[in-house]
Steps between C-alpha positions, in 0.01 A plus 500: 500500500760705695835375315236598161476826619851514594602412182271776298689779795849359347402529144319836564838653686710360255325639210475836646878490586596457162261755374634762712841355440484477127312860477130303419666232316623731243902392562475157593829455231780686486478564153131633577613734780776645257301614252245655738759712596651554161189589373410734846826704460564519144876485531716668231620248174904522642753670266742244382747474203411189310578310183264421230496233321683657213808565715373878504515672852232729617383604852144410616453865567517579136145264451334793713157643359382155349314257676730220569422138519750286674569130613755315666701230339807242438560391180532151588167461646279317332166561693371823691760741304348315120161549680621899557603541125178280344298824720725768346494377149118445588462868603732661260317307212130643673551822542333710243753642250442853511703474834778309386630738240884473401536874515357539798418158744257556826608149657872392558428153500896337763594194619759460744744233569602523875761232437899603432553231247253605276710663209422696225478196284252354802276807455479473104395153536222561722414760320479296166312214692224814570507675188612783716462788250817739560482772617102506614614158707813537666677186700752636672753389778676750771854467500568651830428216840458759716247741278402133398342422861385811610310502184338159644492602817300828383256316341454188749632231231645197710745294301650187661686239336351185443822289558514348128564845291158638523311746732173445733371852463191665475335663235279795357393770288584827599336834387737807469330837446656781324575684793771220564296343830328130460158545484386109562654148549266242319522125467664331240172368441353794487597684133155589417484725809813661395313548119255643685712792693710554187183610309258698785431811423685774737 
């Protein structure tokens, strides 16, 4: 009876330890606790010269005043970054199309390699794969390493490579208000939710 009840006291410290730890369970990944604070602060969307994927150059500050939605990607990668573009595509293709207007687009719908070799010809092939539809969809690169990881840095995306040409990295939806600051971090599961804040009501 007394090693029973010692047993409950161990599981009953150690659960409270990691709640207090883990602020109530809410960070118990990495990935968890970085969007919790991504989504607390509401960081600024970095101003960075990048590369489309028709070779044109344009700064990310120019994209300010529409609501941006952005991903992280490699053009090699053949499973969380096609799982980012099948959600754009998916997104693009649901929003209602009095808000997708050439003359005047709400959404800036970007994808954004965060790997050097990815080239222009890279970016025009991932683009094709998505039916990215230039220029509502832009896949662009950054040019610049160092603008290149303080962009990542900025924005928590970890990179690291995989040892055979790939990337372990991690992966999401980010929602860019007009006012240039990141409004959420979703899931890449998680594209209704994103349909959902793209269409509320102010």
């Amino acid at each position: 009876m007394r090693s029973l009840v010692a047993g409950f006291l161990i599981v009953v410290i150690g659960v409270a330890g990691l709640a207090w730890v883990t602020d109530g369970f809410r960070a118990v990944l990495l990935e968890t606790a970085r969007r919790l604070s991504i989504n607390a602060e509401h960081p600024e969307f970095p101003h960075v010269l990048v590369e489309d994927q028709l070779g044109i150059r344009l700064s990310t500050a120019d994209l300010r005043g529409r609501t941006i939605v952005a991903t992280f990607m490699y053009s090699r990668c053949a499973t969380l970054c096609t799982v980012t573009g099948t959600d754009i595509a998916w997104l693009q293709h649901s929003m209602p199309a009095a808000s997708q207007s050439q003359s005047s687009p709400t959404v800036q719908w970007l994808s954004i390699s965060f790997d050097e070799r990815d080239d222009r010809a890279a970016l025009q092939d991932y683009a094709e794969r998505h039916r990215a539809r230039w220029p509502d969809w832009l896949v662009v690169r950054i040019p610049d390493a160092a603008d290149r990881r303080r962009f990542l840095r900025a924005l928590g995306v970890v990179a690291i490579p995989d040892g055979f040409g790939g990337f372990t990295h991690n992966a999401a939806l980010y929602l860019v208000g007009p006012d240039g600051r990141v409004r959420s971090v979703f899931d890449i599961d998680a594209a209704p939710a994103v349909l959902a804040a793209l269409t509320a009501k102010p």
